[in-house]
DSSP file (Angstrom, degrees, kcal/mol; ACC not computed):
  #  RESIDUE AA STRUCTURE BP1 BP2  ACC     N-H-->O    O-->H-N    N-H-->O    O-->H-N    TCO  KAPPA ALPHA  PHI   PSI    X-CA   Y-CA   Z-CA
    1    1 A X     >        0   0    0      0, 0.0     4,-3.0     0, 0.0     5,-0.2   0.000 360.0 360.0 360.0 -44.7   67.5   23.0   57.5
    2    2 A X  H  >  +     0   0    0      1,-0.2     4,-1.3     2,-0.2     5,-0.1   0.764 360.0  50.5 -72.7 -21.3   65.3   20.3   55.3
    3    3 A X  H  > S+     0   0    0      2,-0.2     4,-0.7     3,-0.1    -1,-0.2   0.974 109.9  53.2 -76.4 -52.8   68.6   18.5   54.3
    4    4 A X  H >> S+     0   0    0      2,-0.3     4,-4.8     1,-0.2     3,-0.8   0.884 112.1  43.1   9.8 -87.6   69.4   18.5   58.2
    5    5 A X  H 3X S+     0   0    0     -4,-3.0     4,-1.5     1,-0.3    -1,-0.2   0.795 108.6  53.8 -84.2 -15.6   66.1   16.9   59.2
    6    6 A X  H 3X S+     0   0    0     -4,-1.3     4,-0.7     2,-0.2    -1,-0.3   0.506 107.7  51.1 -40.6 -18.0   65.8   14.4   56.8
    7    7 A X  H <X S+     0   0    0     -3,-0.8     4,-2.9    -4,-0.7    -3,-0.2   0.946 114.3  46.7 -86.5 -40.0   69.3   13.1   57.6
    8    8 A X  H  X S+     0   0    0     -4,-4.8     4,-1.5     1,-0.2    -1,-0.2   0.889 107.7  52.4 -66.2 -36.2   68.3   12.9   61.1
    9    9 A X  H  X S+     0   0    0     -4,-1.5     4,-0.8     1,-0.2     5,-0.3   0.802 115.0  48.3 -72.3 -19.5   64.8   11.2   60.7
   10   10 A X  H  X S+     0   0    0     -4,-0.7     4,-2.3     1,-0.3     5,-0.3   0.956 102.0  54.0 -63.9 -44.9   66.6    8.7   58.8
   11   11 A X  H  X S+     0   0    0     -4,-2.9     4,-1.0    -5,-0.2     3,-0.4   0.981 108.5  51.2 -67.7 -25.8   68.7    8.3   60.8
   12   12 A X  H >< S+     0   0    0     -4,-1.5     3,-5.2     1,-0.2    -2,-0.2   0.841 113.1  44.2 -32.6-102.5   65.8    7.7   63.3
   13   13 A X  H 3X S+     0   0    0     -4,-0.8     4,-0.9     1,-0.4    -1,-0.2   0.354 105.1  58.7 -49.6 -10.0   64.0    5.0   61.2
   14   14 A X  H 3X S+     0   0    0     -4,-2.3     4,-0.8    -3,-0.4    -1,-0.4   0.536 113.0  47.7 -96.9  -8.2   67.4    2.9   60.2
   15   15 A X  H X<>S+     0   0    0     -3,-5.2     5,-1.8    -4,-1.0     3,-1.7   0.985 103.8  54.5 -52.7 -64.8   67.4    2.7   64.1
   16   16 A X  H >45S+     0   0    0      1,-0.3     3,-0.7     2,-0.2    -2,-0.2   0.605 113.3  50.8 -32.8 -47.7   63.7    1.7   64.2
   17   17 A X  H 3<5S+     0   0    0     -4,-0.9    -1,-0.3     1,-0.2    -2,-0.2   0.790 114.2  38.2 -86.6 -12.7   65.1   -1.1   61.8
   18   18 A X  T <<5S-     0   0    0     -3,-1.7    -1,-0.2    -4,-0.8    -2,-0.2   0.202 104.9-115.8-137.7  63.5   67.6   -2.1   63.5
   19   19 A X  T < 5 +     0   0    0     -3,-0.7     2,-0.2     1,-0.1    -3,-0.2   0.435  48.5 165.7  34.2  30.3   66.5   -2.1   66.8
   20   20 A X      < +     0   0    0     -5,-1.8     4,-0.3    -6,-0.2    -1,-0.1  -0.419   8.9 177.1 -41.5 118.4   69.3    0.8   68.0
   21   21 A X  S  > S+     0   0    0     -2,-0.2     4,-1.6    -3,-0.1     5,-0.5   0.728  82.9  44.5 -79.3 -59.1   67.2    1.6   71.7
   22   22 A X  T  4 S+     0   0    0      2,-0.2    -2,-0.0     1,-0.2    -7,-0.0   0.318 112.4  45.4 -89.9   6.1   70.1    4.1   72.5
   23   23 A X  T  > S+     0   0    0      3,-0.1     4,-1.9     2,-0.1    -1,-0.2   0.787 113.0  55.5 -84.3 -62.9   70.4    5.8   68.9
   24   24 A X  H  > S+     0   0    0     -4,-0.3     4,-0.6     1,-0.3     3,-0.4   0.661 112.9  42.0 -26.7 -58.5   66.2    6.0   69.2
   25   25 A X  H  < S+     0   0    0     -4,-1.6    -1,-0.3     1,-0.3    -3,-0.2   0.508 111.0  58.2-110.2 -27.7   66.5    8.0   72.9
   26   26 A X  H  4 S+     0   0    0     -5,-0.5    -1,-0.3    -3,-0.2    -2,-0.2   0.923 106.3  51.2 -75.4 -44.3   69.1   10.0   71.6
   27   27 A X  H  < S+     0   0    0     -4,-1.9    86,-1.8    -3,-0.4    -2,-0.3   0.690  99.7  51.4 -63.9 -23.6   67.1   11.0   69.2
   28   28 A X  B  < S-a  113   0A   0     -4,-0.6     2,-0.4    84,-0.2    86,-0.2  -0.581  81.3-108.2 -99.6-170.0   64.1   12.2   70.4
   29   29 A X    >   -     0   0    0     84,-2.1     3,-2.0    -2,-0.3    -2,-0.1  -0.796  21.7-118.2-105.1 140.9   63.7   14.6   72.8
   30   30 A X  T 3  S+     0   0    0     -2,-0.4    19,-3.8     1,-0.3    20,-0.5   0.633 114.0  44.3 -15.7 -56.6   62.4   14.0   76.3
   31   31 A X  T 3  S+     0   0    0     17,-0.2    -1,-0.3    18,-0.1    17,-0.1  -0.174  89.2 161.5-123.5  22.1   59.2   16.1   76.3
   32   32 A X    <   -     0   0    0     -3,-2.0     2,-0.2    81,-0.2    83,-0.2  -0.125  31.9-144.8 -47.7 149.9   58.3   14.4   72.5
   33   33 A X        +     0   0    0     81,-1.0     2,-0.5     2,-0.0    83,-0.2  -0.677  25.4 172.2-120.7 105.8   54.9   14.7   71.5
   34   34 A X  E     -B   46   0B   0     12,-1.2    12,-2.4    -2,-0.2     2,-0.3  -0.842  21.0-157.8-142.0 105.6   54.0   12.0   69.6
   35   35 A X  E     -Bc  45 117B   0     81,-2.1    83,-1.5    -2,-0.5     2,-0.4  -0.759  10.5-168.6 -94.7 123.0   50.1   11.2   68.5
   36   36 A X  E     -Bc  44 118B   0      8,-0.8     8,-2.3    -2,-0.3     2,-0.2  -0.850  26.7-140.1-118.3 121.9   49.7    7.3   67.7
   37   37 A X        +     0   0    0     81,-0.8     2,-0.2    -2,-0.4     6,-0.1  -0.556  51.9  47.3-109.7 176.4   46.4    7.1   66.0
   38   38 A X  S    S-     0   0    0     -2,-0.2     2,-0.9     1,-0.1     6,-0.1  -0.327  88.0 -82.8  95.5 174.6   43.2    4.9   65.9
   39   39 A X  S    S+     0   0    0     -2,-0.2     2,-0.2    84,-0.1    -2,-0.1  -0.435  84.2 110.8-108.0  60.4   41.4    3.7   69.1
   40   40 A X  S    S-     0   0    0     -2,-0.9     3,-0.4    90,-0.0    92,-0.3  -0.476  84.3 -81.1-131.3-172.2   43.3    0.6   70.2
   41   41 A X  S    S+     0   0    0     90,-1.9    91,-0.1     1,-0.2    86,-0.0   0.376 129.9  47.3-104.7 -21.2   45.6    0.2   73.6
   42   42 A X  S    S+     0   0    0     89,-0.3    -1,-0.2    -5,-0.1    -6,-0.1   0.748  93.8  95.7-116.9 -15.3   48.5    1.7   72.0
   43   43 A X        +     0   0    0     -3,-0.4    -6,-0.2    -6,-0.1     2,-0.1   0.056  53.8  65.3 -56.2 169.1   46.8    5.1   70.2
   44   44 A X  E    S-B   36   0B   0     -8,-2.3     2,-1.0    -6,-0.1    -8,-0.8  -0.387  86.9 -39.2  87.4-170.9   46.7    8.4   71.6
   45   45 A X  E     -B   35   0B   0    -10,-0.2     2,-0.7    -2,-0.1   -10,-0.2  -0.704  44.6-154.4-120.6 133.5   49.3   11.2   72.5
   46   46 A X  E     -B   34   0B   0    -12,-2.4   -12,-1.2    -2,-1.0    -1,-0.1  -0.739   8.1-169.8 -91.9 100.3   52.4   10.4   74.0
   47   47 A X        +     0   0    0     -2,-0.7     2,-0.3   -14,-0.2    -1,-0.1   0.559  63.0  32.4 -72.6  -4.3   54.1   13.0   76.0
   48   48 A X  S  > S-     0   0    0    -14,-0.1     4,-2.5     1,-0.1   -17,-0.2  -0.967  76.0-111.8-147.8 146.7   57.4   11.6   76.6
   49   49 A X  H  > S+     0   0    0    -19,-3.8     4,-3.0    -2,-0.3     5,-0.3   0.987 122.8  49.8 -62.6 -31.7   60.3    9.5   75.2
   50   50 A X  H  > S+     0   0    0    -20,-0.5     4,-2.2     1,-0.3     3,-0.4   0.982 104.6  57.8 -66.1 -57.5   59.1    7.0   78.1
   51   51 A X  H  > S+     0   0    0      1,-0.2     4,-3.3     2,-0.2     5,-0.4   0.888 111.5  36.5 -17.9 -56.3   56.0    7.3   77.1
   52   52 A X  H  X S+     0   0    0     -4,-2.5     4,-2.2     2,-0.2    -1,-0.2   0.935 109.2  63.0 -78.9 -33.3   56.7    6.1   73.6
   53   53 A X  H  < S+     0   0    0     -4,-3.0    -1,-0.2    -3,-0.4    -2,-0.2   0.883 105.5  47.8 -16.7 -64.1   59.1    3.8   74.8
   54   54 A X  H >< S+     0   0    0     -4,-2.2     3,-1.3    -5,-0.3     4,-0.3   0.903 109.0  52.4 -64.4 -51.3   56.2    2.3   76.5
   55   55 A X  H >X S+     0   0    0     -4,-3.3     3,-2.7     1,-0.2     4,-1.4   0.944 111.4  47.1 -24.6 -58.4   53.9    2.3   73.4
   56   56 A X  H 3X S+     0   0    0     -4,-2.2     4,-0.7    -5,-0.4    -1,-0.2   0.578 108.6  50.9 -97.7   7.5   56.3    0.6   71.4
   57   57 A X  H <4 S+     0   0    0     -3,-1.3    -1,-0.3     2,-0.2    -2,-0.2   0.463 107.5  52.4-118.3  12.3   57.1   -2.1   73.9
   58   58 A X  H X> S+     0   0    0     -3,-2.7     4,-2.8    -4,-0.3     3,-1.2   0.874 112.7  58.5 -89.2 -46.6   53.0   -3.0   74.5
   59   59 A X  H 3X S+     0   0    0     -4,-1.4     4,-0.8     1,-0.4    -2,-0.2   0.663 106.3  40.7-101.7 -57.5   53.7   -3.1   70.4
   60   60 A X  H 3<>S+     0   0    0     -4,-0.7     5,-2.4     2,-0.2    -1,-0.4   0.489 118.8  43.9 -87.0 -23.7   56.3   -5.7   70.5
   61   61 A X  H X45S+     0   0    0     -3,-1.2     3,-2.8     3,-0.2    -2,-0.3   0.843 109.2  55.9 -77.9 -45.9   54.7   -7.9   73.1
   62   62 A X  H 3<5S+     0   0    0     -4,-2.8    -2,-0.2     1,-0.3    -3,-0.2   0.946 121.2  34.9 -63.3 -34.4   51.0   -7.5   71.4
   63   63 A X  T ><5S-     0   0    0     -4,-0.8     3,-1.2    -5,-0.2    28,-0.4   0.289 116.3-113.5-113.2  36.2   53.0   -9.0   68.0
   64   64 A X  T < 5S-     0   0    0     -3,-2.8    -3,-0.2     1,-0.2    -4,-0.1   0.899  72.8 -53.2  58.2  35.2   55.4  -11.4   69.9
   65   65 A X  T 3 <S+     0   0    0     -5,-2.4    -1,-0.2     1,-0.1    -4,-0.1   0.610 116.5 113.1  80.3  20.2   58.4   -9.5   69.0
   66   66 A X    <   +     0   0    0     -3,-1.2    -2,-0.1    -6,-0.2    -1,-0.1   0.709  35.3 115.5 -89.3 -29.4   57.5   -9.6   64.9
   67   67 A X        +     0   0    0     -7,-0.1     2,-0.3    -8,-0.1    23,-0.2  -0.120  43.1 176.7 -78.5 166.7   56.8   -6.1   64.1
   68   68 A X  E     -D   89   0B   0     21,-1.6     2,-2.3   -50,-0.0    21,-0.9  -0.933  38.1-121.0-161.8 121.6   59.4   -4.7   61.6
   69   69 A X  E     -     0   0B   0     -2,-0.3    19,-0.2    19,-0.2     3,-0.1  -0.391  41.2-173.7 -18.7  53.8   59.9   -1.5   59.8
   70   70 A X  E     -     0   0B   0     -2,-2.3     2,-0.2     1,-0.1    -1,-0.2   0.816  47.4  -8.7  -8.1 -77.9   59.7   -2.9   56.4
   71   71 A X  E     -D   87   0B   0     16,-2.1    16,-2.8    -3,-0.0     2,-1.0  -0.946  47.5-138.1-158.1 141.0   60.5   -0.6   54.1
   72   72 A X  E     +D   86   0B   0     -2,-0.2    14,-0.2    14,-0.2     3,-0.1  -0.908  26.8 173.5-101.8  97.7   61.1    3.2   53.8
   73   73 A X  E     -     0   0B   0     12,-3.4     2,-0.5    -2,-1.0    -1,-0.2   0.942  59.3  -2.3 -65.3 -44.9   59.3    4.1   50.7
   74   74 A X  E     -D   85   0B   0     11,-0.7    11,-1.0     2,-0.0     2,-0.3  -0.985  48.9-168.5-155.7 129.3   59.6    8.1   50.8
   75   75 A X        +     0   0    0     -2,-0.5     2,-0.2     9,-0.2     9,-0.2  -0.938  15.3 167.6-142.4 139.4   61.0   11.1   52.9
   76   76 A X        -     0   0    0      7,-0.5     7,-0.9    -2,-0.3     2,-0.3  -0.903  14.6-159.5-141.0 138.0   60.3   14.5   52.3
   77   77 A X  E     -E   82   0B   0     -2,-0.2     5,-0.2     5,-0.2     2,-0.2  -0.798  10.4-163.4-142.3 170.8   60.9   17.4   54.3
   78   78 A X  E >  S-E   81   0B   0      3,-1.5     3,-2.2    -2,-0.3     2,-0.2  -0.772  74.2 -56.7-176.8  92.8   59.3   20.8   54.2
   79   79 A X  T 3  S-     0   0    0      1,-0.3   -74,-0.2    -2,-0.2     0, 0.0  -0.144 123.1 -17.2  -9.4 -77.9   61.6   23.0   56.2
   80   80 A X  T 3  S+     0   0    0     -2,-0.2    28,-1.2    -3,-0.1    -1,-0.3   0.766 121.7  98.3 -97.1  -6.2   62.1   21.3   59.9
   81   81 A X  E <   -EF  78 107B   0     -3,-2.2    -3,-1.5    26,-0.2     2,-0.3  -0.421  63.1-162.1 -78.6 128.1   58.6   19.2   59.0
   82   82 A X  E     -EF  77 106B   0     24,-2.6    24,-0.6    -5,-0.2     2,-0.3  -0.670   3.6-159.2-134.2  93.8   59.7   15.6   57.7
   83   83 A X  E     - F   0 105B   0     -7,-0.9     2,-0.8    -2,-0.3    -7,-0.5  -0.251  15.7-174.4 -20.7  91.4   56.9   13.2   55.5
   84   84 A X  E     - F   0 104B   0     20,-2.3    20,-2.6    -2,-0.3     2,-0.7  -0.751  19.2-158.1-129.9 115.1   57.7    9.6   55.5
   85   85 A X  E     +DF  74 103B   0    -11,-1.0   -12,-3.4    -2,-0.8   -11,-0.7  -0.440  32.7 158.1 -66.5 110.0   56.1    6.9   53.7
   86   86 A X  E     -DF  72 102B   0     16,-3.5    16,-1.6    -2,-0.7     2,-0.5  -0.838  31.3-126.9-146.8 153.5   56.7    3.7   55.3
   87   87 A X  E     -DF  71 101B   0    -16,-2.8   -16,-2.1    -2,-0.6     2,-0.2  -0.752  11.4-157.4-121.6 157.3   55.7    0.2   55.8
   88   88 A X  E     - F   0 100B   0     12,-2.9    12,-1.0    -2,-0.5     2,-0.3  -0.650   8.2-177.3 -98.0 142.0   54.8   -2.2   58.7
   89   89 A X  E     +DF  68  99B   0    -21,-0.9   -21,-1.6    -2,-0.2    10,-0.2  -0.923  14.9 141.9-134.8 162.6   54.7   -6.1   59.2
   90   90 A X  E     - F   0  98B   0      8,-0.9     8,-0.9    -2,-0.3     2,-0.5  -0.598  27.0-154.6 153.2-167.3   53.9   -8.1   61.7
   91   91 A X  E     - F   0  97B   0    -28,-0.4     6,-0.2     6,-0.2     5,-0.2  -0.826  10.8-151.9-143.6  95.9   52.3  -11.3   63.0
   92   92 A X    >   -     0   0    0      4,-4.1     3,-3.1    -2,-0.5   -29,-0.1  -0.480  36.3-108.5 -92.9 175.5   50.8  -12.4   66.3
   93   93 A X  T 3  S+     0   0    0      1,-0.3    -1,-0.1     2,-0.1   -30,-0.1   0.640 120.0  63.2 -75.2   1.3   50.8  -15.8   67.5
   94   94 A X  T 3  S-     0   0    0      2,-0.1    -1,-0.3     1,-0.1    -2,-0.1   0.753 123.6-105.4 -65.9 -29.3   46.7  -16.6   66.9
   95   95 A X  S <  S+     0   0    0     -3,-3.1    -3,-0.3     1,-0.3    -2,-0.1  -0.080  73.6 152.6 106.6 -30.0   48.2  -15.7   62.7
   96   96 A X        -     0   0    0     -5,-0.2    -4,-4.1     1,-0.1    -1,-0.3  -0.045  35.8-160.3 -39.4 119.1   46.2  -11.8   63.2
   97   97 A X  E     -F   91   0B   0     -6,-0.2     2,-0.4    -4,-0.0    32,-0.3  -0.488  16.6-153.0 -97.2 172.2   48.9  -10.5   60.6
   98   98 A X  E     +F   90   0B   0     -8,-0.9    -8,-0.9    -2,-0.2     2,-0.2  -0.857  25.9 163.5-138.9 146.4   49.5   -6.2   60.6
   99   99 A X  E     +F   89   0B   0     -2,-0.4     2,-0.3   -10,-0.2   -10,-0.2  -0.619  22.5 144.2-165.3 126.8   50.8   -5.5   57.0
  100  100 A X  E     -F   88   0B   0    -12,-1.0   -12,-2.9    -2,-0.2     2,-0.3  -0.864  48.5-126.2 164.4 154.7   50.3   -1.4   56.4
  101  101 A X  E     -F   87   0B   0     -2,-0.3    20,-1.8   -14,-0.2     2,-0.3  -0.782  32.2-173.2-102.2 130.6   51.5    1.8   55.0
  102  102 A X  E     -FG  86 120B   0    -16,-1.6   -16,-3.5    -2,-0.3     2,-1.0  -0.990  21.8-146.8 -85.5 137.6   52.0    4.8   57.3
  103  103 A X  E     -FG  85 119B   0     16,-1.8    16,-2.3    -2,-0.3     2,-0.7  -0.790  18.4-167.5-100.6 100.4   52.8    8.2   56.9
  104  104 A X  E     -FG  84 118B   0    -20,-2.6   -20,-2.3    -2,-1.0     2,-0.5  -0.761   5.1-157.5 -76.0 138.0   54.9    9.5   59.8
  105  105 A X  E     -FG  83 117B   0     12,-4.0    12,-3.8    -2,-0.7     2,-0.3  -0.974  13.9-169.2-112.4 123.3   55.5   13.7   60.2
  106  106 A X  E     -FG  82 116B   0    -24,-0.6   -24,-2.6    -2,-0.5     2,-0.3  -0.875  10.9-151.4 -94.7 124.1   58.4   14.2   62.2
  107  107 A X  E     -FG  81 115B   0      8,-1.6     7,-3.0    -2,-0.3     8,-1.3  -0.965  16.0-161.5-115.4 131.0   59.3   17.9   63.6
  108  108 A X        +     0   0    0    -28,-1.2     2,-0.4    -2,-0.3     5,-0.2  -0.822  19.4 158.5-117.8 160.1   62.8   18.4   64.0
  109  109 A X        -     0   0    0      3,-0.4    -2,-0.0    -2,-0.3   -29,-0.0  -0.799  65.7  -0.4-167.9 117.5   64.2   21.0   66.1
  110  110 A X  S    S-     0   0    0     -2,-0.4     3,-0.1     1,-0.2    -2,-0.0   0.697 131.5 -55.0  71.4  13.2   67.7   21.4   67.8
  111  111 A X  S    S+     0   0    0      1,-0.1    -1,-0.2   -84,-0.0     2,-0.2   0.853 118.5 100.4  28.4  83.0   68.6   18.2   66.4
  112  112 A X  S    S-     0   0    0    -83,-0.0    -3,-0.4     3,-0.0   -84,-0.2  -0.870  75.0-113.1-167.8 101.6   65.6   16.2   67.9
  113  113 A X  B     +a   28   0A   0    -86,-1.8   -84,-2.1    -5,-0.2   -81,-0.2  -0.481  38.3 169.1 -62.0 118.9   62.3   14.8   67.0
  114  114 A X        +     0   0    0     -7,-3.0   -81,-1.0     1,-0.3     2,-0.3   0.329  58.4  30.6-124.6  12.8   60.3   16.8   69.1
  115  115 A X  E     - G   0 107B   0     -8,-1.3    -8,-1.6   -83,-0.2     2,-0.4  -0.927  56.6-168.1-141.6 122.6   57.0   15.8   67.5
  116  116 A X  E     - G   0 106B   0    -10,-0.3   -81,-2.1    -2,-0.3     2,-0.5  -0.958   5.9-177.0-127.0 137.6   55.5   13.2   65.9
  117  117 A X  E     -cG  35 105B   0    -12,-3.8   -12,-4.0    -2,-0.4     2,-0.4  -0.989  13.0-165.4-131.5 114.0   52.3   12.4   63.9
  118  118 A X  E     -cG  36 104B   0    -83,-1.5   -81,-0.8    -2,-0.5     2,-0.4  -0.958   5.1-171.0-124.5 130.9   51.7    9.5   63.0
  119  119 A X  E     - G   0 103B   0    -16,-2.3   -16,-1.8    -2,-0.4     2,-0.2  -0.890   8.9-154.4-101.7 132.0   48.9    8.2   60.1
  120  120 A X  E >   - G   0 102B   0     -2,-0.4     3,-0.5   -18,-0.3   -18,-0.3  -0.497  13.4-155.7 -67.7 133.5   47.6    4.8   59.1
  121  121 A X  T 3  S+     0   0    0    -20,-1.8   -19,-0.1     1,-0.2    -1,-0.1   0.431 100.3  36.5-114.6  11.4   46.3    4.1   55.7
  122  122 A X  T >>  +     0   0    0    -21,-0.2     3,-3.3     1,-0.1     4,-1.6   0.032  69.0 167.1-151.7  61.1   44.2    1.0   57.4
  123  123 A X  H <> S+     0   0    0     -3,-0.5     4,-2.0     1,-0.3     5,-0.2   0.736  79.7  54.0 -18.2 -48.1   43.0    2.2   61.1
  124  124 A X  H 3> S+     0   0    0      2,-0.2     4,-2.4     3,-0.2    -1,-0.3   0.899 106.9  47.7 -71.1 -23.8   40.8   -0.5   61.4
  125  125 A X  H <> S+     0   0    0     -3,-3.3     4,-1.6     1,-0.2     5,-0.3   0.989 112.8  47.9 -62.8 -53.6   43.4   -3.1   60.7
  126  126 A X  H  X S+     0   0    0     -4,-1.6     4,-0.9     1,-0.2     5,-0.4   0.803 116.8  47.3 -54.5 -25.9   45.9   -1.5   63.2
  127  127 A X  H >X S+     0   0    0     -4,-2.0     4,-2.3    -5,-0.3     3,-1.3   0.993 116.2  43.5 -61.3 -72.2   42.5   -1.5   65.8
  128  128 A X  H 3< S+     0   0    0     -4,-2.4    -2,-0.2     1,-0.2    -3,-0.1   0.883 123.8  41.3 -41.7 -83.8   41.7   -5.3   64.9
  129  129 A X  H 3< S+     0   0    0     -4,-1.6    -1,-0.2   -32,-0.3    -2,-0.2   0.441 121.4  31.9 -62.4  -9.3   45.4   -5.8   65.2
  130  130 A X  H << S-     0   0    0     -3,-1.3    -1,-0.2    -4,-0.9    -2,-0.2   0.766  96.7-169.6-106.0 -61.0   46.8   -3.7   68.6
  131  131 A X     <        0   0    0     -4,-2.3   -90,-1.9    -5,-0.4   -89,-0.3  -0.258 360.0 360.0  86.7-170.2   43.1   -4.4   70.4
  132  132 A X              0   0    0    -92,-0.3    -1,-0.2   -91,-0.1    -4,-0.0   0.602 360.0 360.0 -94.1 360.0   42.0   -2.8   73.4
């Protein structure tokens, strides 16, 4: 099972990087629930792949179409539970830069992310930088 949902969140996040829409939506599940954190326009829990959708295209507007999926430092799984260390860029056009490490947890299930939790390791930057 942990080899299983690692293969799939990867395959998730090499989507993420290369901006696969129709891999992404294949991959998650419909009814995901998907907790975006800090207190800024795009935080809070997201009940639906349209929902997240939506998040993540206020995301790309707020940084002018910059942010990018760095790097995938680390994935780790813990039977359908999947750890990933990973970093963020981007840049809007006032110069307010985003540069941060997140740790996503993924829950996989039926071959689907049917959860997601995602942490910031600088909330206020992602606040400053997402706004209200």
């Amino acid at each position: 099972m942990e080899t299983q949902s690692m293969a799939l969140v990867k395959e998730f996040l090499n989507a993420v990087q290369t901006g696969n829409n129709e891999k992404l939506a294949a991959i998650l599940h419909p009814d995901i629930q998907w907790t975006q954190p800090g207190d800024s326009r795009v935080s809070g829990m997201k009940k639906s792949g349209g929902e997240v959708f939506q998040m993540v295209g206020t995301m790309f507007a707020a940084s002018a179409n910059t942010l990018t999926l760095t790097e995938i430092k680390s994935v780790t799984a813990h039977g359908n539970s999947v750890a990933c260390l990973i970093h963020w860029k981007a840049t809007q056009p006032t110069g307010k830069t985003l540069d941060v490490d997140n740790i996503d947890v993924y829950t996989v299930e039926n071959g689907k992310i049917v959860e997601a939790k995602i942490y910031s390791s600088d909330l206020n930057q992602e606040d400053d930088f997402w706004g209200k």
